[in-house]
Each structure stands twice: as structure tokens, then as C-alpha cells.
N, C-alpha and C positions, 0 to 999 in steps of 0.2 A: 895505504894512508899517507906514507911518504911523497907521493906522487901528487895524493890532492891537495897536501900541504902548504908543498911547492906553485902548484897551479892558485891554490888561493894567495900567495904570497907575491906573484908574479902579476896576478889583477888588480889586488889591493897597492903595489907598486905603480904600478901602469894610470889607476884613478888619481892616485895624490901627485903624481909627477903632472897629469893632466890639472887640477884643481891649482896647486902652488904655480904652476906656470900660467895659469889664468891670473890669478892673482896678482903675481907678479909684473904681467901685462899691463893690467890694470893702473896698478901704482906707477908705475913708469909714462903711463899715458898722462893718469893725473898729474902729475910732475911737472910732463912738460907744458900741460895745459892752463898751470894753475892763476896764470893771468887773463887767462880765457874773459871777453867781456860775450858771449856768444849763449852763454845763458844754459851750456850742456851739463846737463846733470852729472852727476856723479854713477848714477845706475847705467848709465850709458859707456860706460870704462867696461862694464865686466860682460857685455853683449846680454843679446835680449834670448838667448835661448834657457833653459829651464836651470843649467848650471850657474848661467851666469845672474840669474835673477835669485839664487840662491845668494851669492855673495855677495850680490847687491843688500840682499836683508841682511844679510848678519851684519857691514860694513854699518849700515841704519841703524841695527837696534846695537853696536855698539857705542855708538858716537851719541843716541841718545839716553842710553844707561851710565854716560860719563858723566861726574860733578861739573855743573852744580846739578844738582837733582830734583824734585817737585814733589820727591818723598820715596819711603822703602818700599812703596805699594806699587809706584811705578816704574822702580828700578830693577824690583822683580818681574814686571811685566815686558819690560826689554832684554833682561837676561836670559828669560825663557824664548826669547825668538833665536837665541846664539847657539851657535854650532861649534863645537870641536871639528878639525880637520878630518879628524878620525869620521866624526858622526856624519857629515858630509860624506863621505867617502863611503860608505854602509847606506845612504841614501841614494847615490850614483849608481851603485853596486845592484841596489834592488831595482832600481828603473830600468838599468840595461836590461838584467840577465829577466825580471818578468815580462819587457817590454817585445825581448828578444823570443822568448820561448812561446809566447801566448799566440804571439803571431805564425811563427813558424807551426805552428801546430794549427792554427786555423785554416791556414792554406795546405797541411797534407789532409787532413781531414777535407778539405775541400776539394782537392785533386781528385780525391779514390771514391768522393760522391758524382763529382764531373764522369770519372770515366767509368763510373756504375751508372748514368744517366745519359744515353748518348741525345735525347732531345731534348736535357736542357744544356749540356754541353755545347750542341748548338746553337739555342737560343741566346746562350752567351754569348758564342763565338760571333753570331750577329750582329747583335747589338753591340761589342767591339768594333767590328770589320766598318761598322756605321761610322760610330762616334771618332774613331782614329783616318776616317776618307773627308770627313769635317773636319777635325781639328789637325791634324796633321799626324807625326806618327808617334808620336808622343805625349800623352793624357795630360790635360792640366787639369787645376781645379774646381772650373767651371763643367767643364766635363765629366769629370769624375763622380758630383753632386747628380746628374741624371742617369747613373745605368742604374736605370732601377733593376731588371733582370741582375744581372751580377748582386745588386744589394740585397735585392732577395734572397739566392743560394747563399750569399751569406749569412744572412739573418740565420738561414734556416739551418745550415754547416755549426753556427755556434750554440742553435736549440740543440742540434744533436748531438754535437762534442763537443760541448762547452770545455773549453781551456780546465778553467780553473773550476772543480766537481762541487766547491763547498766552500762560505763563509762563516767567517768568524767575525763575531761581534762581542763586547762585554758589556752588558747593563751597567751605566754608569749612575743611575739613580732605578727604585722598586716604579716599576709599570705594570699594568694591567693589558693584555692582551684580549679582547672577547673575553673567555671564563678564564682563561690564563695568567696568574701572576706569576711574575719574574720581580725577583728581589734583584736589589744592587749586588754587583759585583759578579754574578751570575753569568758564563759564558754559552756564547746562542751558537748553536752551530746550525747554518742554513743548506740544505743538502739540494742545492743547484741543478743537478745532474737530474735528480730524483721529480722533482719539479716541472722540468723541460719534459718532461717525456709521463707526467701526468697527464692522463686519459679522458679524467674530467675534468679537466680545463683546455686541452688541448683537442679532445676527440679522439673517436675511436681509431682516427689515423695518425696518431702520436709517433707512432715508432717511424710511421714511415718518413722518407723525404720529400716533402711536398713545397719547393718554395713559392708557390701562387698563393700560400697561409701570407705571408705578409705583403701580397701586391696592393693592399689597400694601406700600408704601415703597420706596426705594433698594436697600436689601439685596436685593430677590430681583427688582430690573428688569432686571441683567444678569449677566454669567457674574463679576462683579468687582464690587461696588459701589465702589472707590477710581477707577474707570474715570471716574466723573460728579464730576466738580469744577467747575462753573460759577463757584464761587467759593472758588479755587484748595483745600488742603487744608492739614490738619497747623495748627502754632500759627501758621501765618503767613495762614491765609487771612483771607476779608473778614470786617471786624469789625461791615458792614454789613447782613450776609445777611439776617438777620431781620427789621430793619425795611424791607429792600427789597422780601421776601416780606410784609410784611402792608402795605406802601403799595400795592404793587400787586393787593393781594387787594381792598381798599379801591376803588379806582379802579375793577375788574374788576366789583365785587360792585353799586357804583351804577350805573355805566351797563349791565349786563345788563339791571338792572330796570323800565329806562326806555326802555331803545333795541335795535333789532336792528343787526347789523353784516353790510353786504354791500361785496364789492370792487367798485369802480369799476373800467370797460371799460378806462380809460386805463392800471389799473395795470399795470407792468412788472415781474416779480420780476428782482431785479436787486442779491443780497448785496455787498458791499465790504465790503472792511476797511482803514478808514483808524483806525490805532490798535484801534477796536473793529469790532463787526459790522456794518453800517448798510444799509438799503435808498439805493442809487444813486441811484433816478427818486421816492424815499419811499414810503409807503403811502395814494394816496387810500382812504376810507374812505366808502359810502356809509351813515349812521345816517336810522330810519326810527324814529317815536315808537312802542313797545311797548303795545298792548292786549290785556290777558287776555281 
């Protein structure tokens, strides 16, 4: 306990020295810019990535929660946009570390289906060896938007191990589902995992690995496309979908080109779910250097 104490203490250090030195940037910019006739906003001091658009909003809704006011209905309504440092910091906290793990776990799970698969292993590796003799050796984003093979195995890597096994939702007002009522305040837990690997809606080839189920997209892989939520649905799901899809497309698209992927004798398949999906015993991975 001592141990994780310290390691949580040393993160939650490491974000607020991150955050107050943004901040601090910030205000120093403003400073010296403050006769600026160039018309730069203010949201532009704290950068345009997700931290910095965080303190752009707080900086906003506290300059418009200050007197004079337009009344207590609106002042409440800007104060609920404000963040303690702390609570910012508890929201970095969770972006990293689910941003970090969801992906790292799509790609081993991905690995030990590649090299349970040797001919879609190379169907990847092809359609790499293509897209990077075109574009250079380096993926951009225009590239990355057409491997459809790779998006597929992935599609079909996060049917089978879905990251995250289960959503939590809480009925914030009583709804009726079909013959189903759910009262307010009533917490839904949606079993994900359980879902993906339904028979009828996916087919009697559910369990298997088949990524040619979504060469036509989502809509026509199963009797439902709302059935594939890897990253949950509606306005609440992940805000990170996308770049977790082209980091992993990235990762996928280099090493096909350079390596082949076999399992090692020692591996165990061996799913848990501690929070997320995880291989038990891991994924040894045997890599061998790739020659055309």
C-alpha cells in the first residue's frame, strides 16, 4: 500500500506541476500581449489541446460568473463550469491512464489475433507494405483514413476484447424501455463483453475472428449495429475513439512492415478482467525481421 501511495502521489504531482505551469504560461503570455490589437483571443494562451481547452473554460466561466451579474441563475450556471486544480487534475488523471490502457490492450489483443492469423497477418502486412511505398515511410492521416484491412482487424480485435467489459449508466429521470421500466436514479449496468459475442445478433460465428464482418462498416456486421459499442455510445461515449483508432493504426502499420508476429509455445490464453480486459499470463510475442 505504501508503494501505491507514493506512486499515486508522484502522478498527482507530476499533473499539477503540468497544469500550474500551463497556467502560468499562459498568464505570462497574456501579460505581455495585453495591448495586442491582433484580435488573439484569450483561449489561444493555454493551447488548443484538451488540457489547454480545459482552462480556457474555466478562465471563461470565471470572468463571466464575476459581478456584475444578469442574476443567481446565471451565476450558478458559470460556476458549475469551474474546476478546482484538484478536480482538473482527477480529470487528466483519468484521460491518461484510460487513454493509456484501452489502447495498449487493443493492440496486445491484437497482436496474438495477427499472429493466431497468419493470412490476415498478411493481408495487413500488405496493405501496409502499399500504403507506406505511396506515402512514404511514415503514415499520415490521409493514409491512415483508407487501410480498411487493418480497420477491420480492428473493429473486429475490439468485438472480441473489448477494453472496457461493462457500462455504467444512471437513470437520471423514470423511462420505459419496451416492457422495461427503469425508475430515476436506478443504475444500468450494460455488459459489453457479453454482447459482442452474442450469437444472435452476431451469428453462429460470434466467437470466432472474422474481420471481413465489418468490410462493409458497422451497419451491415450485425443484425443491430447499436449492438458494437467498444467505446460506449450516444453523447457520452469516448471522446477518445479516434485517436485511439489511428494511434493504433500507426503502431500496427510500422511494425507489420518490419516484422512478422508469431505466438510463443509458452503463451496461455488466459482473458481477466480486472476493471478492463487483460491477458492473465500476458501475450509473449515471437517478432522475426520481415523480408519482401
Amino acid at each position: 500500500m505504501c508503494r501505491i501511495r507514493k506512486l499515486k502521489e508522484e502522478v498527482e504531482s507530476l499533473f499539477m506541476e503540468i497544469i500550474e505551469g500551463r497556467r502560468a504560461a499562459a498568464l505570462q503570455a497574456m501579460a505581455g500581449h495585453i495591448d495586442d490589437e491582433d484580435g488573439q483571443q484569450k483561449n489561444d494562451y493555454y493551447g488548443q489541446d484538451l488540457l489547454g481547452l480545459m482552462l480556457a473554460e474555466m478562465e471563461a466561466a470565471k470572468l463571466e460568473a464575476a459581478p456584475p451579474l444578469r442574476g443567481q441563475r446565471r451565476q450558478r450556471q458559470q460556476l458549475g463550469r469551474m474546476y478546482t486544480s484538484r478536480q482538473l487534475m482527477d480529470k487528466c488523471k483519468t484521460f491518461f491512464f484510460t487513454g493509456h490502457e484501452t489502447t495498449w490492450l487493443l493492440l496486445t489483443w491484437t497482436f496474438m489475433l495477427l499472429a493466431s492469423s497468419p493470412t490476415w497477418q498478411h493481408r495487413a502486412r500488405q496493405e501496409a507494405l502499399l500504403f507506406l511505398h505511396q506515402h512514404g515511410d511514415m503514415p499520415d492521416f490521409d493514409m491512415l483514413s483508407r487501410l480498411k484491412v487493418l480497420g477491420m482487424i480492428l473493429l473486429e480485435s475490439l468485438r472480441l476484447y473489448t477494453p472496457a467489459t461493462l457500462l455504467a449508466r444512471e437513470a437520471f429521470s423514470s423511462i420505459k424501455v419496451g416492457d422495461l421500466e427503469i425508475p430515476k436514479g436506478l443504475s444500468v449496468w450494460v455488459p459489453v463483453l457479453a454482447i459482442h459475442h452474442d450469437k444472435t445478433i452476431w451469428g453462429e460465428d460470434a466467437d470466432e475472428f472474422k474481420p471481413e464482418r465489418f468490410s462493409e462498416g458497422v451497419v451491415k456486421a450485425c443484425k443491430n449495429p447499436m449492438a458494437f459499442m467498444p467505446f460506449s455510445f450516444g453523447p457520452r461515449n469516448c471522446v477518445g475513439q479516434n485517436f485511439a483508432m489511428m494511434e493504433a493504426k500507426i503502431v500496427l502499420c510500422m511494425l507489420l512492415s518490419q516484422f512478422t508476429f508469431h505466438l510463443s509455445p509458452s503463451y496461455r490464453h488466459a482473458p481477466i478482467c480486472i476493471l478492463t480486459l487483460q491477458p492473465k499470463h500476458g501475450v509473449p510475442i515471437i517478432l522475426r525481421h520481415f523480408r519482401p
